[in-house]
Every structure is written in structure tokens, then in C-alpha cells.
C-alpha positions in Angstrom: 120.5 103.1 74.4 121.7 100.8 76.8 119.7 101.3 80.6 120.2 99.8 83.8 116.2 99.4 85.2 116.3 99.0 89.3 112.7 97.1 90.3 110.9 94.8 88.3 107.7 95.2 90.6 104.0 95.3 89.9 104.8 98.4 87.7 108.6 98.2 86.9 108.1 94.8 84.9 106.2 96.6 82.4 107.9 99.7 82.3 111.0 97.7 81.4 109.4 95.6 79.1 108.1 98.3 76.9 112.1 100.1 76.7 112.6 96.1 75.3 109.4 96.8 72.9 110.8 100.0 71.6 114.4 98.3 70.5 116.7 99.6 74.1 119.1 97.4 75.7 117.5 97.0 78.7 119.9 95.5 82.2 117.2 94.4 84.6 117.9 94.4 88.3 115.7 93.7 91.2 116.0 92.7 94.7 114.5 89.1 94.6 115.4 86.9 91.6 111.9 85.7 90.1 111.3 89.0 88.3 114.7 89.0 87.4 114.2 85.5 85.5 111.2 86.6 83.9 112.9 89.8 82.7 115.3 87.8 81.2 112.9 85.4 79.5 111.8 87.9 77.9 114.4 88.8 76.0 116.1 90.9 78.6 119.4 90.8 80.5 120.9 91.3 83.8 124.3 91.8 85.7 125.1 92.9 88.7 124.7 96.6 89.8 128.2 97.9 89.8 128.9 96.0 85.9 125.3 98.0 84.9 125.4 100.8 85.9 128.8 101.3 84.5 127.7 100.2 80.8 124.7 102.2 81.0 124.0 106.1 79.9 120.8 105.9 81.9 119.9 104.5 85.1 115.6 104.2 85.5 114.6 103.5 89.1 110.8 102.0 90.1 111.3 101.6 94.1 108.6 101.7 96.6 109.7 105.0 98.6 112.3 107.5 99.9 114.5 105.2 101.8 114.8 102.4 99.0 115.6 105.2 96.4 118.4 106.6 98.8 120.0 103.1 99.6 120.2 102.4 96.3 121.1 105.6 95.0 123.8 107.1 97.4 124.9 103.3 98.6 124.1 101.5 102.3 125.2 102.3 105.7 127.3 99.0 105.8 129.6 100.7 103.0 127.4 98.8 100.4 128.2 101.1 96.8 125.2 102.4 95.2 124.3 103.7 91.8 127.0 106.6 92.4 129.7 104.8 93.1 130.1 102.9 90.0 128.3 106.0 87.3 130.5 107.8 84.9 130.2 111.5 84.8 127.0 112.4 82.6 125.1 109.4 83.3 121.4 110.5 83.7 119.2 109.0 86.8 115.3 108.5 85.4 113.4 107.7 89.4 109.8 106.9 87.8 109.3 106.2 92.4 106.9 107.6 94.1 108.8 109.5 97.2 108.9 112.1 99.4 110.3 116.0 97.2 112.9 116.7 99.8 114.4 113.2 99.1 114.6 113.7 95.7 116.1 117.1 96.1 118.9 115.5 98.3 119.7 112.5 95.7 119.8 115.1 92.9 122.4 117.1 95.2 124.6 113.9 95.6 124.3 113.1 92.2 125.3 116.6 91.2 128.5 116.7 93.3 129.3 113.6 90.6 128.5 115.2 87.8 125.5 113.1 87.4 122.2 114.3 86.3 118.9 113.6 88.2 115.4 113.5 87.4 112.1 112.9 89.4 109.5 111.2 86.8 106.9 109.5 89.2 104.2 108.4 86.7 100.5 107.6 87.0 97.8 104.8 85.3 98.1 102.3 87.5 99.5 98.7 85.9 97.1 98.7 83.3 98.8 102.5 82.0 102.4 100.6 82.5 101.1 97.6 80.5 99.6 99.6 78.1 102.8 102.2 77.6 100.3 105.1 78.4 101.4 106.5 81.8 101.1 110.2 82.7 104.6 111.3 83.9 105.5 114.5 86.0 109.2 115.3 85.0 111.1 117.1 88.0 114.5 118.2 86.4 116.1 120.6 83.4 115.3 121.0 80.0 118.3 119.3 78.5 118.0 116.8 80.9 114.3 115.9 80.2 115.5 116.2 76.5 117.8 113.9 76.4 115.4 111.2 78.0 112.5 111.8 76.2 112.5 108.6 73.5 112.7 106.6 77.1 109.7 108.4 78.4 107.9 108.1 75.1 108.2 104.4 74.9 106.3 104.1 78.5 103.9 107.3 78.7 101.6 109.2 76.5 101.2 112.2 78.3 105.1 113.8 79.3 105.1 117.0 80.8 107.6 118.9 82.1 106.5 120.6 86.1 109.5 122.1 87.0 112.8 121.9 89.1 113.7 118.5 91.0 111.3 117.7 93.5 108.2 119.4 91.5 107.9 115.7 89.9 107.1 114.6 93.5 104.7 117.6 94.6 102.5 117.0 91.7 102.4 113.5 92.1 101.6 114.0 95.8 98.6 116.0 94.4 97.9 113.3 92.1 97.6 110.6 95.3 95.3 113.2 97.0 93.1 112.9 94.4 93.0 109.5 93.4 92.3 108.1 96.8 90.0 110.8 97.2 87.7 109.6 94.3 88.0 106.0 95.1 86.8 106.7 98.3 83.8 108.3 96.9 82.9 105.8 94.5 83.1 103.3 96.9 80.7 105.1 99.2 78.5 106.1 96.3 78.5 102.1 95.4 77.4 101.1 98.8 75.0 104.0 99.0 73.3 102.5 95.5 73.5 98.9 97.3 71.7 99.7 100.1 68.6 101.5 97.8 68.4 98.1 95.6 69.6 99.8 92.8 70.9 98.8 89.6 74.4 99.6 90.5 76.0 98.7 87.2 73.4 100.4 85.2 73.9 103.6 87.5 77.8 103.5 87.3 77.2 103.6 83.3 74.7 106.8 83.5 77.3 108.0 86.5 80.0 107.9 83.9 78.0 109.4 81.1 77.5 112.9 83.2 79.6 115.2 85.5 80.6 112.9 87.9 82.6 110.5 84.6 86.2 109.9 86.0 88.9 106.9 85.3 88.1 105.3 88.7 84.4 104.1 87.3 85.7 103.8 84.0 88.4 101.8 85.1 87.7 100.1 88.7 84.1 99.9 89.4 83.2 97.4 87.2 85.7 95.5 90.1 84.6 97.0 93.2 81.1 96.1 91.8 82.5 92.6 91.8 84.5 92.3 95.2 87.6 91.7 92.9 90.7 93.3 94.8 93.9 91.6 93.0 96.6 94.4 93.9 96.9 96.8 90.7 98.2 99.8 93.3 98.4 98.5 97.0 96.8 100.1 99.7 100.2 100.0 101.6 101.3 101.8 99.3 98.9 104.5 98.7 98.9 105.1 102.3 102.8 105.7 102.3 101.7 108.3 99.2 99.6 109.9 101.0 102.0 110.7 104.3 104.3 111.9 101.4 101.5 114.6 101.0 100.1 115.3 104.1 104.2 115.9 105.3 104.4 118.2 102.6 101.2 119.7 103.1 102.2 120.4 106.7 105.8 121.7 105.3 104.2 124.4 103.2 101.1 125.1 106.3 98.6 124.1 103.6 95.5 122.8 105.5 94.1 120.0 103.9 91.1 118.2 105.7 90.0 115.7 103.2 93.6 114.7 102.8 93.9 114.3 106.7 90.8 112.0 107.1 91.5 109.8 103.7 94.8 109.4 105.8 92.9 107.8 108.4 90.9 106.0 106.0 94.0 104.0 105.1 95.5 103.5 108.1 92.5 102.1 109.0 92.6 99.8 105.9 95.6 98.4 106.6 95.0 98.0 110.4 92.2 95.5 109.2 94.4 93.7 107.1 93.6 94.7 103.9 96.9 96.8 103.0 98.1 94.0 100.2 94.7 94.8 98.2 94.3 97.1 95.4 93.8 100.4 96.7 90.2 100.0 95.4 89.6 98.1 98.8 88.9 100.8 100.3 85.0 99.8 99.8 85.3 97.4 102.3 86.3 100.3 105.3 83.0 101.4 103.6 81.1 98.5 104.6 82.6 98.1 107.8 81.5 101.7 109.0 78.3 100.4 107.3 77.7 97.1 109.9 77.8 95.4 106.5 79.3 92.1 105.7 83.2 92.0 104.3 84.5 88.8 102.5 87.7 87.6 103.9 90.5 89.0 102.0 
């Protein structure tokens, strides 16, 4: 299956790589050219947007939010063409991005009118989960639809599931930011809190784990917050743009959500102290800050 893969990012590099891995002819495309040459390195290829897109049955997008995914999707203001101007009837839009439901509702209705099918597919696992070809996707979309993509979904994700109509994609992943920041946050504060007693803070993430209170972030990120080590798997700049994406939809459906209002602030204030181009695990340092404790220059 030829695809056209728009954002070689952090996350989209992988992503495309693995379609490579699994024998697709994979047309890379990103917005500066260094990814682009180590796309093609490795054994990919590229062209320009208009030339993909029109060879390709499938178009997979990894963009950072709503307004990226529009642009490229329905074309600029300037008149700049967009994925729709140059698809064929029946070519199927995969948006792995992370944006706001209603956005993805109103690409899908412009795609529609071209008789091309849409799909929201944010994923979840972090770098490690696209590096790995393990992702968790939410498919937004119809049956045939999802059918038809599957094998592409397979080669990146081990756990698929189909959550309903366009735009459902999006609400569960909203959830899914909710909760992640959530538990990082409470980690972090549970690591600080262990600090401060002179515990054994390694030895009483590994019982932590063991018990009720197990979850991916101390499987997967302690070990690094333990260690001050914040290389960007999942930006903080980002997460914070995922989380207005929920508390705008919380607010559209008059669901009140307090915790999700004040992690909000939490990462506002994160990236008001600099620290919004660290991993999202960075939140530990707002945690010593409130604490009067001492935080290593980023």
C-alpha cells in the first residue's frame, strides 16, 4: 500500500518507520527537511505534497494540533492546496494528531463533500510505544473505513479499538490526557514527598508498583524523574495544548471537572517557568518549586 505520512516528529518518525518495517511504500513529508533526510535514509521516500497525495490510497497525518491539521488538510488562507485538493475520490485520511473533536468533525465534513474518507486515530505510549510498534489507538470513524486501514494500524499499535463516530477518537483521547497528566502529577508529588522523609525512593517506587497504586508512569518514567532526566518523550507544551482540548470540551458538554481545571494550571505554570520543551514528566519540578526546593536549570 502506497501512503503519503505528513510529520516526521518525535512520534511520526517512528510511526513511519514501522509502515517501512512491515513492507508499505511509505512518501514522507514534513515541514523542515532534516527528518525528511533521515526518512529517506532509511529506506524511505519523499515528493512533494500535491505528487503524494495523488499516488497514495492513504494519507496518515502526525501534527501537533487543530490548526496544523486544518491547514494541511483543507489548504492555507493564501490559496495554498491542501491534502483535498490533489486526493482522488476514495482516498482514506488516517489523523493519528492529537486535536480538538469538533475539528475533526469539520475536516471529516470537508473531506466528505470529496468523497474522501476521514478518520480520527490519536494514539497513546508515548515514543517508546511508537518505537516499539505498540501504541493504543482510539479510532473515530465507520466500520469499513477502519477496516480497510487496519494492516496500517496493526503495523504501529497493539491495542486498536474502534470508539465510535468521528470525533469520538478525539474525546477519548482527551480523557486519556486527563489522566495521564493526572498520574504524573501524583507521582511526582508522591517522589518529592518520599525525598523529603529520606526514604529509599527507588526501593519504594518498586513496592509502589508491586501494589494498587502499579501504573505505566512508575513503570515507565520514574526511574527518570528519580534521576532529574527530562529529554522530551511528550512535551509539556504539548500536553498542556491536550489538556485545553479537554477542559473546552469538558465545558462544551457542562461536565465539571476540578482536577482537570487545576492540572491545567499546573502546566501553564510549567511552561511559564520555562520548562514547556521538557518531557511532560517535568512536571516534578513545579513540585519542588511549590516545595522551596532546589530546581536544576533546564
Amino acid at each position: 500500500m502506497t501512503i503519503t505520512f505528513i510529520g516526521l516528529g518525535i512520534m511520526g518518525a517512528p510511526i513511519a518507520r514501522n509502515l517501512l518495517a512491515a513492507g508499505h511504500d511509505v512518501i514522507g513529508i514534513n515541514r523542515s527537511d532534516a527528518p525528511v533526510a533521515r526518512f529517506v535514509a532509511g529506506g524511505g521516500r519523499t515528493a512533494g505534497l500535491r505528487e503524494a497525495v495523488a499516488t497514495s490510497t492513504t494519507v496518515m497525518l502526525m501534527l501537533p494540533d487543530s490548526p496544523d491539521v486544518e491547514r494541511v488538510v483543507l489548504g492555507g488562507e493564501d490559496g495554498d492546496g491542501g491534502v483535498l485538493a490533489a486526493a482522488t475520490a476514495g482516498t482514506r485520511i488516517v489523523d493519528l494528531s492529537t486535536i480538538a473533536p469538533a475539528s475533526s468533525r469539520r475536516v471529516a465534513r470537508a473531506c466528505a463533500e470529496r468523497g474522501v474518507h476521514y478518520l480520527d486515530c490519536p494514539v497513546s505510549g508515548g515514543e517508546q510505544g511508537a518505537i516499539d510498534g505498540t501504541l493504543s489507538i482510539m479510532v473515530g470513524g465507520a466500520d469499513d473505513d477502519l477496516a480497510a486501514v487496519r494492516p496500517l494500524l496493526e503495523a504501529i499499535g497493539s491495542t486498536i479499538v474502534h470508539v465510535g463516530d468521528v470525533g469520538a477518537g478525539q474525546t477519548v483521547k482527551a480523557a486519556n490526557q486527563l489522566i495521564v497528566a493526572g498520574t504524573i502529577q501524583l507521582v511526582a508529588e508522591a517522589l518529592v514527598f518520599l525525598e523529603q522523609h529520606g526514604a529509599d525512593a527507588e526501593a519504594a517506587v518498586r513496592v509502589l508498583a508491586g501494589g494498587l497504586a502499579g501504573n505505566r508512569i512508575l513503570d515507565r518514567k520514574a526511574a527518570g524523574m528519580l534521576e532529574r532526566r527530562f529529554e522530551p518523550g511528550f512535551r509539556i507544551e504539548l500536553h498542556r495544548k491536550d489538556l485545553g482540548i479537554y477542559l473546552a470540551s469538558a465545558r462544551e458538554a457542562g461536565v465539571v471537572s476540578p482536577a482537570g481545571a487545576m492540572l491545567g494550571q499546573l502546566l501553564e505554570s510549567a511552561v511559564a517557568n520555562g520548562d514547556g520543551a521538557l518531557d511532560h514528566t517535568a512536571l516534578l519540578r513545579g513540585v519542588e518549586r511549590l516545595n522551596g526546593r532546589a530546581v536544576t536549570p533546564a
